[in-house]
C-alpha positions in Angstrom: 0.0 0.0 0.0 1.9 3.7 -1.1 0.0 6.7 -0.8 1.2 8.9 -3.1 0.8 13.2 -2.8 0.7 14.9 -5.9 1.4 18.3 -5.5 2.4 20.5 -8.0 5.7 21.4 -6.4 6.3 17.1 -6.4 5.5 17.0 -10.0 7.4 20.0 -10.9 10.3 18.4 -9.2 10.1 14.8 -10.6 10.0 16.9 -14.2 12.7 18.8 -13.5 14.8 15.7 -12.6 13.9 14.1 -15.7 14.5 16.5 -17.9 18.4 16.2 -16.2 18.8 13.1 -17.0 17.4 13.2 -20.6 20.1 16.0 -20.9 22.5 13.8 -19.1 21.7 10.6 -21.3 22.3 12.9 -24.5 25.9 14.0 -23.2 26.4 10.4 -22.9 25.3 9.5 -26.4 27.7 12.2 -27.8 30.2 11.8 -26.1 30.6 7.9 -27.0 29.8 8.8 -30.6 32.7 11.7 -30.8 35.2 9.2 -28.6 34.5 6.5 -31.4 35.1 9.2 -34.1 38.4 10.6 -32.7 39.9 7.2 -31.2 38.9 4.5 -33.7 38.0 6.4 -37.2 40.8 8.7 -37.1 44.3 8.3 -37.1 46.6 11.4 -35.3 48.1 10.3 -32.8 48.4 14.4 -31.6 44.8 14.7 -32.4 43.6 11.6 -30.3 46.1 13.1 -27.1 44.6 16.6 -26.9 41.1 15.2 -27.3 41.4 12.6 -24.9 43.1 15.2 -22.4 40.7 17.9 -23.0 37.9 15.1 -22.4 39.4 13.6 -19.0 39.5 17.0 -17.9 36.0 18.0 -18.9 34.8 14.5 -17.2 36.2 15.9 -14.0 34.7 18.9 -14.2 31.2 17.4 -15.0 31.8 15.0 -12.5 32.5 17.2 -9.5 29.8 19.6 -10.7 27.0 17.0 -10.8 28.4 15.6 -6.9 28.1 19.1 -5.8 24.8 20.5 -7.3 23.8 16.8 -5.8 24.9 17.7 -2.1 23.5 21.3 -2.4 19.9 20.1 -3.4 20.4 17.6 -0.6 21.1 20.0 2.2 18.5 22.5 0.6 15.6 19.7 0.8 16.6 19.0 4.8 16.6 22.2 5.5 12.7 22.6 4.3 11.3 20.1 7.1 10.2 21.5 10.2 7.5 18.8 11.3 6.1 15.5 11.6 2.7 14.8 10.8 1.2 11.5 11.8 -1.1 9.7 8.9 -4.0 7.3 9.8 -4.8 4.8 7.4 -6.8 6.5 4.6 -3.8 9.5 4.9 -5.4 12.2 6.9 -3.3 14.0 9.6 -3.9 12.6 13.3 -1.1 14.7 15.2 1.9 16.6 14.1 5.3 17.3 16.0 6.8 20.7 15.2 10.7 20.4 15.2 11.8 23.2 16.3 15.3 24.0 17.4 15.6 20.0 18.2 18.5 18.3 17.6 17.2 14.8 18.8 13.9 12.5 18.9 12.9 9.6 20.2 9.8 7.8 18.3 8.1 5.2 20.8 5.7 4.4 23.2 5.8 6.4 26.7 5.4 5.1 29.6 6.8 5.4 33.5 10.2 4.5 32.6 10.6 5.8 29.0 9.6 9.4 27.4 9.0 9.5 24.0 9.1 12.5 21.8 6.8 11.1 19.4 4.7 9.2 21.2 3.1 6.4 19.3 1.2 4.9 22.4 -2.7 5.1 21.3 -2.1 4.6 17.9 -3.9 1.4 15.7 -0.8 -0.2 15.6 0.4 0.5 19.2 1.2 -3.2 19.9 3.8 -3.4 17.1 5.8 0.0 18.7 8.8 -0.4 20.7 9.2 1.5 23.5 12.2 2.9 22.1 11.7 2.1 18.6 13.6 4.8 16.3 15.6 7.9 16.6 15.9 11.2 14.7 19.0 13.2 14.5 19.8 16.5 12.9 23.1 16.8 11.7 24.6 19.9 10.2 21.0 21.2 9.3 20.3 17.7 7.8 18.1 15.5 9.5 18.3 11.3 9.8 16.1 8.2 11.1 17.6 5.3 12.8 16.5 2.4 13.8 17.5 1.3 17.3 17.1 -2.2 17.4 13.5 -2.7 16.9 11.0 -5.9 16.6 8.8 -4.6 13.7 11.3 -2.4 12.1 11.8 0.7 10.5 10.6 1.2 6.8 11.5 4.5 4.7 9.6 6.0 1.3 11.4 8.6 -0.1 9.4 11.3 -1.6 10.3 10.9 -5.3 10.0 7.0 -4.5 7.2 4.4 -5.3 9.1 1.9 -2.8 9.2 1.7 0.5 12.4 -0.1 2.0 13.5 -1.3 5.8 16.4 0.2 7.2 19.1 -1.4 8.5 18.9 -1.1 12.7 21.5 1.4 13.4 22.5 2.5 10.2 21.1 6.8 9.8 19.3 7.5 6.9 18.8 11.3 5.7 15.2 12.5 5.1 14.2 14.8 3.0 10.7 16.6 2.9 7.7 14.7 1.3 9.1 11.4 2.9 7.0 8.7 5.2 8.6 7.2 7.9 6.9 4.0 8.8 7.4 2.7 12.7 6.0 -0.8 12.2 2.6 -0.3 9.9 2.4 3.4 11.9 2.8 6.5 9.1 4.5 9.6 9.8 4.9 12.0 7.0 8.2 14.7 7.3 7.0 17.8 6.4 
């Protein structure tokens, strides 16, 4: 079961990415086609070593600029959350947890010897909630969910994603706005 929010900001997004990689894929395509030109077809050897020097060095370029436009839009989407909104099952808000100047959560259950920040206890799913079930961290402005050893798990559906995966207990994954953290079948949407 994915829920899915179309928004127009989403589906602006998801075309803007697309259109990257269409660009991306025809680089690609000329690039083999002008390498197969210049390397195979052609026979300067003088020719061949500025070309493949002037390419190595553009790859670089490209490369770096690609990692760092990825990190920017990275750190720009983590900077955008500032709550938590809890889902019930047909996707309407129950309860929402504003963020604030946090650094730290703990999603469980409460009780007289744990305190949960996002308490989970009175939810349909209660049963399947640790007491101490995940943890959120914000890190440099970006923010993470861990799992910290539960039973039921800790699944993860980014944003741009049809999937929904398990994380690995005690292994930090970053979140980004738009994405559904699920604590056992229990839905919690980062906004």
């Amino acid at each position: 079961m994915y829920d899915q929010y179309p928004t127009e900001a989403y589906s602006e997004n998801a075309r803007k990415k697309m259109l990257i990689k269409i660009i991306d894929i025809i680089i690609v395509t000329i690039a083999f086609f002008f390498i197969l030109y210049v390397f195979v077809m052609n026979q300067e050897v003088l020719l061949k070593f500025v070309i493949g020097t002037v390419m190595v060095i553009l790859t670089i370029i490209y490369g770096s600029l690609k990692y760092e436009a990825k990190a920017i839009t990275q750190t720009m989407t983590n900077k955008d959350i500032s709550k938590l909104v809890l889902l019930n099952e047909s996707g309407m808000e129950v309860d929402e947890w504003e963020l604030g100047d946090q650094i730290s959560l703990l999603i469980g259950k409460s009780s007289a010897e744990y305190k949960a920040d996002i308490d989970l206890s009175g939810t349909e799913y209660e049963s399947l909630v640790n007491y101490e079930h995940a943890v959120l961290n914000c890190v440099a402005g970006i923010w993470y969910v861990e799992d910290i050893d539960s039973v039921n798990g800790v699944g993860l559906k980014k944003a741009h994603k049809r999937v929904k995966n398990r994380l690995k207990q005690e292994i930090p994954y970053p979140l980004g706005n738009g994405d559904t953290i699920y604590i056992a079948n229990t839905r919690i949407l980062v906004k």
